[in-house]
N, C-alpha and C positions, 0 to 999 in steps of 0.2 A: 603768046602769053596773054593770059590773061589776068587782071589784078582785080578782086571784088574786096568794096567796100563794105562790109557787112557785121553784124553781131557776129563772130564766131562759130559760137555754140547753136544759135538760131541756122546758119547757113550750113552747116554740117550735119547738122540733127536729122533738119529737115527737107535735106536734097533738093534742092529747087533747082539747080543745075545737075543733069544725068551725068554720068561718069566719073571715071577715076583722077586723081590727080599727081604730077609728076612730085610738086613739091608744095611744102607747106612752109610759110613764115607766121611763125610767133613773135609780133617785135612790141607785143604791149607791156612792158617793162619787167619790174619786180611783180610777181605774185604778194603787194604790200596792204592790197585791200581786197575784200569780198568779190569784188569787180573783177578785178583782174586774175585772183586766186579761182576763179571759175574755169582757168584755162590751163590752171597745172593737176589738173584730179585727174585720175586714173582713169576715170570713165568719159572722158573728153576724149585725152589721149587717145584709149581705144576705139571710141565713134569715127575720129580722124584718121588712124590707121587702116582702121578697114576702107574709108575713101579712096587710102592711094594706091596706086600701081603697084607693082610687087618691088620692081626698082628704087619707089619712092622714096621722099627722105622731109623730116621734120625739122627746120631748124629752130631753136627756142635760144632766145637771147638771155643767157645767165651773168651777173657781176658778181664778180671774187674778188676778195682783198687783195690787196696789194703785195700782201706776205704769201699769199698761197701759193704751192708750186703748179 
């Protein structure tokens, strides 16, 4: 395993580690600011999916009220 600490979108963009990846954590919170809304756009998403394996898998940490089924 490996864990890198890095911008996101800078380490994905622009591949500074070769290869595919088994999985990906998203655990930077709410998309509540600019900052972090940088990580739920479409075009991230898909820069990241083409990184992974075909197996791969995304996980993105979402909160739902308390009422939601």
């Amino acid at each position: 395993m490996r864990v890198v600490h890095d911008d996101p979108r800078h380490f994905v963009g622009h591949g500074r580690v070769g290869g595919r990846f088994d999985l990906a954590l998203l655990l930077g919170g709410e998309p509540a600011t600019l900052l972090r809304a940088r990580l739920a756009t479409v075009e991230f998403l898909r820069v990241l999916g083409a990184r992974l394996r075909s197996e791969g898998a995304i996980v993105v940490v979402l909160r739902s009220m308390s009422s939601a089924l």
